[in-house]
Every structure is written in C-alpha cells, then in structure tokens.
KEMIVO-944529 format. One line per field, with one value per residue: residue number from 1; residue in one letter; z, x, y negated of N, C-alpha, C in turn. Coordinates in steps of 0.1 Angstrom, whole numbers. Layout:
BEGIN
num: NUM/... $
residuo: A/... $
n_pz: Z/... $
n_px: X/... $
n_py: Y/... $
ca_pz: Z/... $
ca_px: X/... $
ca_py: Y/... $
c_pz: Z/... $
c_px: X/... $
c_py: Y/... $
END
This chain:
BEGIN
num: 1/2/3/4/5/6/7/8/9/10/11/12/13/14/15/16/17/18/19/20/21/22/23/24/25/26/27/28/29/30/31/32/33/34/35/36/37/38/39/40/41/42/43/44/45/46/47/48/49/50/51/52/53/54/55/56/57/58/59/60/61/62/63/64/65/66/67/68/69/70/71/72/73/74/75/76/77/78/79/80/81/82/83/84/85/86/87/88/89/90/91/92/93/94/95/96/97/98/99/100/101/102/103/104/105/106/107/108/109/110/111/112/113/114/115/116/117/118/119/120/121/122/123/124/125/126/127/128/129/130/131/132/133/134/135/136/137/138/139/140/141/142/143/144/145/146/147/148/149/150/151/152/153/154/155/156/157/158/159/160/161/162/163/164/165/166/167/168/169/170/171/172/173/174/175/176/177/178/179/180/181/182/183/184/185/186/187/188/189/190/191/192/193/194/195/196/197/198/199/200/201/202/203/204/205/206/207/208/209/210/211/212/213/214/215/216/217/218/219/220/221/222/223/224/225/226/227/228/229/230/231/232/233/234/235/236/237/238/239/240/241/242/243/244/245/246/247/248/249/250/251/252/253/254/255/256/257/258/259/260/261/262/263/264/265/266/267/268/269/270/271/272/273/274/275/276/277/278/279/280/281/282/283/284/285/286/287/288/289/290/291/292/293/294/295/296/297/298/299/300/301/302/303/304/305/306/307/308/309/310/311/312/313/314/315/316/317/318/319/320/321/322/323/324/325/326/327 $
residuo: X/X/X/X/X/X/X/X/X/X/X/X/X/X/X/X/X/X/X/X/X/X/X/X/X/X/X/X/X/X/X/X/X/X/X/X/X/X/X/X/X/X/X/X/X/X/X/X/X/X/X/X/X/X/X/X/X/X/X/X/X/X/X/X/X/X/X/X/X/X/X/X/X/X/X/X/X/X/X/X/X/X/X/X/X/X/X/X/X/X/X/X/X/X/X/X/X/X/X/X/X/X/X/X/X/X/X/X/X/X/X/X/X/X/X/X/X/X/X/X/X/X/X/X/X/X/X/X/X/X/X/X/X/X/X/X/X/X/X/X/X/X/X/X/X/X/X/X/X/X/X/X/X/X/X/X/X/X/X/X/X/X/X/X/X/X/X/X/X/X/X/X/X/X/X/X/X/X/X/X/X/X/X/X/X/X/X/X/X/X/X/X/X/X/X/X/X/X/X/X/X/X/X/X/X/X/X/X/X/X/X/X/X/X/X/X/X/X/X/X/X/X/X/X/X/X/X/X/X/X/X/X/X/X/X/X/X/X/X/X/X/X/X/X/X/X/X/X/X/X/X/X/X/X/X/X/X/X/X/X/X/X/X/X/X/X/X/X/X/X/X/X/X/X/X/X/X/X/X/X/X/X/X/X/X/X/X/X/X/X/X/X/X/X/X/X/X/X/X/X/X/X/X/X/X/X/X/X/X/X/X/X/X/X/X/X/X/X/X/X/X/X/X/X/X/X/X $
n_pz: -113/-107/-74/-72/-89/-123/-129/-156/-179/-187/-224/-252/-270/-297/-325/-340/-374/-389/-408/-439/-452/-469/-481/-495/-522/-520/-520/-507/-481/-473/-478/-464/-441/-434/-442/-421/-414/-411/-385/-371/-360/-356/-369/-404/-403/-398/-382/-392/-382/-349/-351/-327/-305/-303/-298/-270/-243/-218/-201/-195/-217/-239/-243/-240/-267/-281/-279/-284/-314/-320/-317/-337/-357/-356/-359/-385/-397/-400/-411/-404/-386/-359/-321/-305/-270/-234/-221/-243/-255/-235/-238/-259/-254/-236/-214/-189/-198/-187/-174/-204/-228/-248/-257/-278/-269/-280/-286/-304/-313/-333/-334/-360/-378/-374/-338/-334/-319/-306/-300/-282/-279/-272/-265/-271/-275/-282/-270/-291/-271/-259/-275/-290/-314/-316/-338/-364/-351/-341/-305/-272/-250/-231/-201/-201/-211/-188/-169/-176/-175/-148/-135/-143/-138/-114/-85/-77/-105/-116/-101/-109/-130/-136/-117/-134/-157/-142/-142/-171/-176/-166/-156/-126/-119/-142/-148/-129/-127/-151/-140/-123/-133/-141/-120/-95/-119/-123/-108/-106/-79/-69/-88/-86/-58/-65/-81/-65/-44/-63/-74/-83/-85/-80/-98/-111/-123/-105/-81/-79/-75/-50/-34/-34/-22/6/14/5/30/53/59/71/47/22/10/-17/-35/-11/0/17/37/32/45/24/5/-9/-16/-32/-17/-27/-18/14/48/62/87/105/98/74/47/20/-8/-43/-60/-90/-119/-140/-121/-117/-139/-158/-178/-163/-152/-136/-113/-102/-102/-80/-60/-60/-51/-25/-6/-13/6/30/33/41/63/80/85/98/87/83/57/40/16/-16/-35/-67/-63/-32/-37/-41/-18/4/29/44/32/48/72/73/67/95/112/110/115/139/180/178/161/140/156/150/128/101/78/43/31/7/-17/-20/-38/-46/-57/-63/-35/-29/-50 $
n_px: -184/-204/-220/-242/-274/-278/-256/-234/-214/-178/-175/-167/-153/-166/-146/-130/-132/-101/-80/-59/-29/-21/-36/-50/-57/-30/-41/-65/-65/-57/-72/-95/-85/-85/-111/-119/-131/-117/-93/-62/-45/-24/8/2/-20/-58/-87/-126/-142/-159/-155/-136/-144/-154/-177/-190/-182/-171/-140/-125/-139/-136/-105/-104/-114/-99/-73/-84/-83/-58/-44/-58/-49/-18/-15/-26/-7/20/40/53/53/36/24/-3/-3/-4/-15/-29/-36/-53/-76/-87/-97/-114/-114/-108/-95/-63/-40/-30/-32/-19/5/11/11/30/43/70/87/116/121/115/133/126/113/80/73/52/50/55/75/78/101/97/90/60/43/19/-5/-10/-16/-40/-72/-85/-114/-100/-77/-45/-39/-24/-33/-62/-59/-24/-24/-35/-19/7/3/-5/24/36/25/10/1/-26/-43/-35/-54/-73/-79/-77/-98/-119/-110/-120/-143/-149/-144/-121/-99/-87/-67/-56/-40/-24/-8/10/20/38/51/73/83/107/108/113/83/67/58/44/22/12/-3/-16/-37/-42/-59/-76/-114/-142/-167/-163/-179/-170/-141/-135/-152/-138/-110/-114/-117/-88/-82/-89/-80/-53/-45/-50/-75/-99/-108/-126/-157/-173/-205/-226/-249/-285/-310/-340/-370/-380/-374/-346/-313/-279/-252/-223/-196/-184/-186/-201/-195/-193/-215/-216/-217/-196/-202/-200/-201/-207/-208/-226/-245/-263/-271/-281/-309/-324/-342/-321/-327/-349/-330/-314/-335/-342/-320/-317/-335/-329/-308/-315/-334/-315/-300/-319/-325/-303/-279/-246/-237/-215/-210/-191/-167/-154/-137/-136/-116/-94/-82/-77/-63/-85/-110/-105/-103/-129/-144/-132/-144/-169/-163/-167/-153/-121/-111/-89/-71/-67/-60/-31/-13/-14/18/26/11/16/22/49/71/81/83/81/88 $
n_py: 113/85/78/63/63/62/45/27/46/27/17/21/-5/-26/-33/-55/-73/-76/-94/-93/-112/-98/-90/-103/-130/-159/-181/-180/-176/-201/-218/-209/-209/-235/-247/-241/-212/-194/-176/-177/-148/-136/-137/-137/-122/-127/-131/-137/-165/-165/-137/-130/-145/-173/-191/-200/-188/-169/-170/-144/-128/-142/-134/-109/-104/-113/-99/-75/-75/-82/-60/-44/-58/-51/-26/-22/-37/-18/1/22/53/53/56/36/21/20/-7/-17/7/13/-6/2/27/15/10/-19/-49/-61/-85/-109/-95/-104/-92/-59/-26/-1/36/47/71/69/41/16/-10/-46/-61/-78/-104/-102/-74/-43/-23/10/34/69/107/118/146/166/176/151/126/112/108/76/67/69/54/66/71/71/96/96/104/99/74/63/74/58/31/30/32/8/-12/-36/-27/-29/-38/-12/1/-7/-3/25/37/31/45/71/67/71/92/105/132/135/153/161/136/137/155/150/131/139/155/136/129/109/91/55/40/59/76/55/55/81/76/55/70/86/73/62/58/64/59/27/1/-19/-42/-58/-50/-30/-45/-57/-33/-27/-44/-40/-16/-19/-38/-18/-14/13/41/25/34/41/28/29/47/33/35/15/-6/-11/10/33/24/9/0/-15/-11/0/8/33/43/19/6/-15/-31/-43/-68/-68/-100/-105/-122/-111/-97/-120/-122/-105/-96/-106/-139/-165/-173/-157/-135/-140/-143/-112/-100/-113/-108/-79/-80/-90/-68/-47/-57/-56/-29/-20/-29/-50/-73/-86/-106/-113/-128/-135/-159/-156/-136/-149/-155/-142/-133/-149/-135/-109/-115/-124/-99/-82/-97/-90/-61/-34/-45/-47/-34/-47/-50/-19/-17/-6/-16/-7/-13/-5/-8/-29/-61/-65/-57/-22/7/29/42 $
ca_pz: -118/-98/-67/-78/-101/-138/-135/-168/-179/-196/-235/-261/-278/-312/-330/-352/-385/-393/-429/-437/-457/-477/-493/-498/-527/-509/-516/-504/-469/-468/-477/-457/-422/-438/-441/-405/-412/-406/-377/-371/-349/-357/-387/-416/-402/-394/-380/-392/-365/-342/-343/-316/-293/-304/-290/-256/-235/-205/-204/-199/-231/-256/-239/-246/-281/-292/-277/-294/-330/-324/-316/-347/-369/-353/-365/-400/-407/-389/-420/-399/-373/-342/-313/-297/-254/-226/-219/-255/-255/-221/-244/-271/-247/-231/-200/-188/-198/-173/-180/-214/-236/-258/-265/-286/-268/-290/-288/-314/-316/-335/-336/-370/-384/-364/-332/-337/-306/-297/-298/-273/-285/-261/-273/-267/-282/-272/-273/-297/-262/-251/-283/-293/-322/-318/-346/-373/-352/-328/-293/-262/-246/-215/-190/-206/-207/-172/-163/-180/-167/-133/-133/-149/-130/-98/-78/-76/-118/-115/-96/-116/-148/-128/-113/-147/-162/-139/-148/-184/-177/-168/-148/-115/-117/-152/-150/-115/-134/-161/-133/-112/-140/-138/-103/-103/-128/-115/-108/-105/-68/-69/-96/-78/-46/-68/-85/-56/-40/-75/-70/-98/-82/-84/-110/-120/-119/-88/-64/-79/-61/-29/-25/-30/-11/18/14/14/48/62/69/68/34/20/3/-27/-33/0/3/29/34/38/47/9/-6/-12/-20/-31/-15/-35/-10/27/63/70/106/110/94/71/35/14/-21/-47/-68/-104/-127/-145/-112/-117/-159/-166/-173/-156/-150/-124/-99/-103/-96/-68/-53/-59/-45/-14/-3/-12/18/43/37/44/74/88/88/106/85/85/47/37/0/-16/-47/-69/-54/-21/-40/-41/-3/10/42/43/26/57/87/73/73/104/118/112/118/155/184/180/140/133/162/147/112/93/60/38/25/-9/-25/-23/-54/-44/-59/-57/-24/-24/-61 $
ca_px: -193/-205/-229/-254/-276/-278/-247/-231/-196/-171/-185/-159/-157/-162/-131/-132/-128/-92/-83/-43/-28/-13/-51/-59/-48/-21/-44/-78/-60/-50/-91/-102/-83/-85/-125/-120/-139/-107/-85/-52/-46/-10/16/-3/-40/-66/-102/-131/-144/-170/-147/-132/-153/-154/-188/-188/-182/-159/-124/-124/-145/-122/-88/-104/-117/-82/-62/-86/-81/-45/-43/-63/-36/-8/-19/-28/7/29/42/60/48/31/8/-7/0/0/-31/-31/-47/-65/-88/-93/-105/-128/-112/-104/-82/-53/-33/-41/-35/-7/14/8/23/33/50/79/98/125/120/130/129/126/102/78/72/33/45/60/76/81/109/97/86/48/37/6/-14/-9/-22/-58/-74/-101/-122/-89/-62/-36/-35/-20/-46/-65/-46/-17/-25/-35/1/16/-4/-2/30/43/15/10/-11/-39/-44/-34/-64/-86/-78/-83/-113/-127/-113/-128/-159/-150/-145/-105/-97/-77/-56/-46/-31/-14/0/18/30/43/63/80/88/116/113/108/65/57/47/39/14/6/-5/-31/-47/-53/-71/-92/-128/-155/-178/-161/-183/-165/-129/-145/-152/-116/-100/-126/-112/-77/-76/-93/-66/-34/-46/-52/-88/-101/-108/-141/-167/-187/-220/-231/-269/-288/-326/-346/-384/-382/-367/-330/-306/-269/-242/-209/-188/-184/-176/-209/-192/-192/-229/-210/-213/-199/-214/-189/-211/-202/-219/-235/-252/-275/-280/-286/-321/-339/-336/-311/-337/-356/-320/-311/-344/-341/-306/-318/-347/-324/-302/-329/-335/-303/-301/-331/-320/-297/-262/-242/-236/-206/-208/-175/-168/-140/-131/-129/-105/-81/-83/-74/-65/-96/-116/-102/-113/-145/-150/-129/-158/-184/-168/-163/-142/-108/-107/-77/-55/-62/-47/-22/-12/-2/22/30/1/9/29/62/80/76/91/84/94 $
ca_py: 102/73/81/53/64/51/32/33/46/23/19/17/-17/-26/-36/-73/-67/-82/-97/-95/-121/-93/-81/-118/-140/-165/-198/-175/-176/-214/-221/-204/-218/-253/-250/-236/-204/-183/-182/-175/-140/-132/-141/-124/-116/-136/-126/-150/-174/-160/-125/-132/-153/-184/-189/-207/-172/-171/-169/-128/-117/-144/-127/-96/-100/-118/-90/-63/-87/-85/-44/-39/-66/-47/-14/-21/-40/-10/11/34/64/50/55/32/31/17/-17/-13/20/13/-13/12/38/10/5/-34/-56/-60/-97/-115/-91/-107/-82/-51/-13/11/44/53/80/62/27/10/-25/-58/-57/-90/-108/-97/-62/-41/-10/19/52/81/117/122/161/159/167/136/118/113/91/69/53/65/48/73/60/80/105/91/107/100/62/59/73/49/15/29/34/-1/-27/-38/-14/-36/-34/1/7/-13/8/42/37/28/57/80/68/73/110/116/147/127/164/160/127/138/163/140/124/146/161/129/124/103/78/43/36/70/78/44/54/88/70/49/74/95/66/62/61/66/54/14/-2/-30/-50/-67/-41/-20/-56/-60/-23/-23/-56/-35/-3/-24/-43/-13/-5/29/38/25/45/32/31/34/50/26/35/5/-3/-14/19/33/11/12/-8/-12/-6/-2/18/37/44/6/-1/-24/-34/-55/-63/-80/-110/-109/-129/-101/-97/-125/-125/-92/-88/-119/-152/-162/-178/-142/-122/-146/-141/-100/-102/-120/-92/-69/-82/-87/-52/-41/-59/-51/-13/-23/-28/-61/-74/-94/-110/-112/-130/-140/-169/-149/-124/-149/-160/-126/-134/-153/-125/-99/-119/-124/-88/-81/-104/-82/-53/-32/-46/-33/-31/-51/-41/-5/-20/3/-19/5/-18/-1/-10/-48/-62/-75/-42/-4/7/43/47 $
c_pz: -106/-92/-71/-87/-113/-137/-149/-169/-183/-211/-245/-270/-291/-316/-340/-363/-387/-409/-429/-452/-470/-487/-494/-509/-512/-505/-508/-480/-467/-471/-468/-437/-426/-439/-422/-402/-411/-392/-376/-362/-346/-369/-388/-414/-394/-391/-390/-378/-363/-339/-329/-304/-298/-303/-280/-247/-227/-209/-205/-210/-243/-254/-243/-261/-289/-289/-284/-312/-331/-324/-329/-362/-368/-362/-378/-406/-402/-407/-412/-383/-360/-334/-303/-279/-242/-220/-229/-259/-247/-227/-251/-267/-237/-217/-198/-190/-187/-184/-193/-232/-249/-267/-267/-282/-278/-288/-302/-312/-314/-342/-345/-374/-370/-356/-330/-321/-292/-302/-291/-275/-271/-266/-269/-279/-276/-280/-280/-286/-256/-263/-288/-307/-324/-330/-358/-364/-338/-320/-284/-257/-232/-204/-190/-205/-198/-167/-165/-173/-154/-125/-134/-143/-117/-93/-78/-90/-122/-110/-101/-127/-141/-126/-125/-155/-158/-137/-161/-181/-171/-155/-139/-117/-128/-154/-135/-121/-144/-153/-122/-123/-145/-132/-106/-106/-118/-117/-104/-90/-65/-73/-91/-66/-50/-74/-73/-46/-50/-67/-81/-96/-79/-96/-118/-113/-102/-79/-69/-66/-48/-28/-23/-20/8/21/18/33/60/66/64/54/28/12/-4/-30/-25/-3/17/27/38/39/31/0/-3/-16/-21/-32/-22/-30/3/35/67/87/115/111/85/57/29/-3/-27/-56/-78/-106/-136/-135/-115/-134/-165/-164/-171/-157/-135/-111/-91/-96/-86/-58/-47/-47/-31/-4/-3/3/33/45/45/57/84/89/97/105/83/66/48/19/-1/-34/-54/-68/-39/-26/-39/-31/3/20/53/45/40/71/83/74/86/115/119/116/134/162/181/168/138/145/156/132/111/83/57/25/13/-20/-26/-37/-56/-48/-56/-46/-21/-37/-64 $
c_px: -198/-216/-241/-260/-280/-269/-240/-215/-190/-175/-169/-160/-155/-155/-138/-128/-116/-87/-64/-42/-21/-29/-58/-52/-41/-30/-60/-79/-61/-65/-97/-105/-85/-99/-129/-136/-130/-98/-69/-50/-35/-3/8/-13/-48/-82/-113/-139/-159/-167/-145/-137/-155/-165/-187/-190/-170/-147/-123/-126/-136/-111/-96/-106/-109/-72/-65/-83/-65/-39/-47/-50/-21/-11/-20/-13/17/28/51/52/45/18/8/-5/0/-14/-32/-42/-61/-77/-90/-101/-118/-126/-103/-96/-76/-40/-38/-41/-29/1/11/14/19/43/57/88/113/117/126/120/129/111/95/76/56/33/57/66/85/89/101/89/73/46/24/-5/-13/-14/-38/-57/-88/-104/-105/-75/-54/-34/-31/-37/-55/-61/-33/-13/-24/-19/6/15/3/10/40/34/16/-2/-26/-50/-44/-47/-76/-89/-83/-92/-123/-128/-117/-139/-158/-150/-128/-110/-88/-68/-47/-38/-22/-3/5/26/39/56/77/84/101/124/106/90/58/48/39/17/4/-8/-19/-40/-52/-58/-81/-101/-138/-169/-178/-167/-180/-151/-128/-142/-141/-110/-107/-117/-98/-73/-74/-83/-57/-39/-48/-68/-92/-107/-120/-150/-174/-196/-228/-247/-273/-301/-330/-359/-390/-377/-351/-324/-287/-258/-227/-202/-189/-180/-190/-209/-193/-205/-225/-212/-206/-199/-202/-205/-201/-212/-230/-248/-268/-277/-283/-299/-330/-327/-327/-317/-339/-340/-315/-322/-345/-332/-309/-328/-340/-314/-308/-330/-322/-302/-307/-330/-306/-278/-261/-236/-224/-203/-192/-176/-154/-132/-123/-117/-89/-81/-80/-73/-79/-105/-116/-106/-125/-150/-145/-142/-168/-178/-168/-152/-131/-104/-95/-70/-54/-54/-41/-20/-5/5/29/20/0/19/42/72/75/88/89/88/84 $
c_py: 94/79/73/58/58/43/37/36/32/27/17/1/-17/-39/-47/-69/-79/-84/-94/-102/-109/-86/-91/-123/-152/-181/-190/-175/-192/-218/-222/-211/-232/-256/-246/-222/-193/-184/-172/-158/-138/-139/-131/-120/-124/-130/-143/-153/-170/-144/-122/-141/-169/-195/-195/-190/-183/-164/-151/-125/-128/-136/-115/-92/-104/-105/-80/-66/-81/-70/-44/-46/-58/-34/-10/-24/-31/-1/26/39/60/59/41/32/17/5/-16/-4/21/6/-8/22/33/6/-13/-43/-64/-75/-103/-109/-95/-101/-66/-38/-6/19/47/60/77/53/21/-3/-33/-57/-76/-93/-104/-84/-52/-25/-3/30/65/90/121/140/156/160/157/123/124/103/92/63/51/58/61/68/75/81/94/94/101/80/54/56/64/38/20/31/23/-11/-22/-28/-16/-31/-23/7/2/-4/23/42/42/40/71/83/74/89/118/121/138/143/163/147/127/147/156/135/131/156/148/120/119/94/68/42/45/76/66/47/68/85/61/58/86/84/58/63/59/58/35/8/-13/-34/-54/-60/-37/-32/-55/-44/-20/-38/-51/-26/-11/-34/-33/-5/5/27/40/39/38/37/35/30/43/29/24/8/-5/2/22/21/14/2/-7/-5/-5/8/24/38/31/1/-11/-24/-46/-58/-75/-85/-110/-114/-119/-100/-106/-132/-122/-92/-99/-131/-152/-170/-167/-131/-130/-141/-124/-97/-102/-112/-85/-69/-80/-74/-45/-40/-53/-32/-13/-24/-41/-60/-87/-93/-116/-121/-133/-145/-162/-139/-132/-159/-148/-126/-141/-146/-120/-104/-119/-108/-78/-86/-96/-63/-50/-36/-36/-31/-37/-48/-24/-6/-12/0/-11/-6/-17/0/-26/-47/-66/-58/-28/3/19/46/60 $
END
C-alpha cells in the first residue's frame, strides 16, 4: 500500500445505465434522440444525456464515462460466452483509462458471428482462476488483466495501470507468475520488466509518467512519497532521490480543487514548498505540459540534481515505445 498515509486506493466506477433499442418500442428511441434527451453510444444502445458526461468536465472523465457506456452496451448485446479483458476489464476493476477507450476487449473461447467494429475479440481458453465477476458481468481476474495490458501497451501505460493496481490490492508475484508461464510470447518480458518496477505508492497517472519518464532516461530509481520533516510538520513528496535531497511533485488539477478554493490550495501548496526547502531539499514542479517536453522535463531536474548526474545516465532503453526489444 502507498507510504503516504490516507491516500486512497482506486474506487470502482459506477456503470451508466444503458437502454438498448431492442427493450424500447422502435419510435420510443427515435423520440427520444430527436428531443435530444438520448444519445447515441453504439448501433442499438443509447445512454440518456448527462450519463456520460455531457456536463462541461474535461476531456478524461467524458472518454471515460463513454468507454464505461460502451463496455456496459457491449455486454448486454453479446448472446454468446464472454469475458471481458484487457483496458476493458482494467476500467471495471477501477484502474485508468489507457487511450480513448473505443473499442470493447473480450475473451472467447470460440468466437462466432460477425465481430462489430468497437469490439475487440481475443481467442483464448481462460482457466476459471483467471476470471472474476464484478457487479454480474465476467471480466478477467486482476492479475490476469494486468498481464495482458502490460504486455500489449507501451511501457509507459503499462506502468500507469500497475501502479494503480497495486494500490488496488494485486499480489506483483501473482501476476509475475502469469507471466512468466508465458515467456516467450511477444510483450512478455517487456511486461515483466514493468511490473517489477511497479510502485504502489504512485498516486495518480501523473506521477506513474513523471516516473517512468525518470526510469527510461536513466536516473537511479525514484522512491515515492518521500517523508521530508519540516519546521511545519511531516510532509509527503510524490516522488524523488532522497540521496540527492530532491523532489519532484506532479501538479494535477485535483491538486488545487479538492476541498478548497484554488487561491486557498495554491496558497497551501506554496508553504508547503518553502517548507520543504527550508529543510533543505530542492523541489521541481512537473506538470502535464512538462510531460510532454521530456527532454525539457530531464534537464530541469538534471539542474537540480548533483554534479555528475547525467554523465552517470544509464537509459534503460526498453522502456521507451518504439517496439519491444527484449521480447
């Protein structure tokens, strides 16, 4: 579990109730989107509007509440033997959505009938350990899940989803073990290699990237939630290099709207740094923008940290995204 205390796990989300054109009269559908109190999610099922976001939110929580809309529409119109798998599963189990969530995995056995375009069918025979069901619907286990993601995404996403699920609770042995019984196949050490640099103690998307940005360039391998005493109290830095005195703190927006106004968490924010300082560690704020400056990003914290840090480099270059090169 995460060193910080009271951070929270991953929460399961609640599913949109989906309508299907098949438990509707045919004109009760064409009403409904023509008054614009229905919306479209897929051929055949429609959430009503405000399911899905339709709300002024940010681009994340609509991609996530259309992709969870469109799992649940998948599910209901599937007359034959599935499970659920793969980012599919990973948002049913509560961990983050990885790309936008378009297309629908599913494990089958044997695969019959025509496969629609927003859904992604996978062959295989799962052992029943390896299936779970949440909330009535069959999805692959949590272990079981991971493997898969981390085995088929870029390392980066791979380690976004891990992290998360080892807040949720997985066992890092039991999904080594899945994978290691199929050494091998294409992604797998790949997928090895990220979950044994998981960390549970990553509390969001955010810092997962701030740290795999830090791993593949090389620098020694952070530590989250670093404990810093100040003249104000404890305090817990996201991430950082104690040996260095170094943090650096990702800024999500949560940051400053959870709770208070955002004058009030700027102001918090801002003491809290002083403090930091004043004990004598160096702070480098990171934000989303900076994530996708990377080179950018890595001098700025080469900057702060000890002469000699980037000639000691070591990119461990199989953690970038241009292919799996140790297979």
């Amino acid at each position: 579990m995460p060193r910080h205390p009271g951070s929270p796990a991953p929460a399961r989300p609640e599913l949109p109730e989906v309508i299907l054109r098949s438990d509707v009269p045919p004109t009760t559908a064409v009403a409904e989107l023509r008054a614009g109190r229905w919306e479209r999610i897929r051929p055949g099922a429609y959430v009503r509007v405000g399911e899905t976001g339709t709300a002024p939110v940010d681009r994340y929580a609509e991609l996530h509440r259309r992709a969870l809309a469109r799992i649940v529409a998948v599910d209901a119109a599937l007359r034959t033997e599935h499970v659920l798998s793969h980012q599919s599963a990973a948002l049913l189990w509560g961990l983050p959505l990885i790309g936008d969530g378009s297309r629908v995995h599913l494990v089958q056995a044997v695969p019959s009938g025509r496969c629609s375009p927003d859904t992604l069918r996978h062959r295989h025979l799962l052992p029943d350990s390896e299936i779970a069901e949440v909330d009535g619907r069959r999805l692959t286990s949590l272990p079981r899940t991971v493997a898969d993601c981390a085995s088929v995404l870029a390392p980066e996403d791979g380690l976004v989803l891990a992290d998360a699920a080892l807040r949720l609770g997985l066992e890092r042995g039991e999904c080594l073990d899945l994978l290691g019984a199929r050494v091998g196949h294409r992604g797998v050490r790949r997928a090895m290699t990220v979950l044994e640099l998981a960390d549970e103690g990553a509390e969001s998307p955010g810092e997962s990237r701030l740290r795999h940005l830090a791993l593949r360039a090389g620098l020694p391998v952070p530590r989250t939630q670093v404990l810093v005493e100040t003249l104000e109290g404890p305090t817990w830095g996201d991430l950082g290099w104690p040996q260095w005195r170094l943090i650096a703190e990702y800024d999500g927006v949560a940051k400053y709207t959870a709770g208070s106004t955002a004058a009030a968490a700027v102001l918090k924010e801002r003491r809290r740094e002083v403090a930091i300082e004043r004990a004598g560690w160096r702070v480098v704020r990171v934000t989303a923008a900076d994530l996708r400056r990377p080179d950018v990003l890595l001098a700025e914290i080469l900057r702060r940290a000890p002469a000699g840090a980037r000639e000691a480099l070591c990119p461990r270059v199989w953690l970038g995204s241009a292919g799996d090169r140790r297979r």
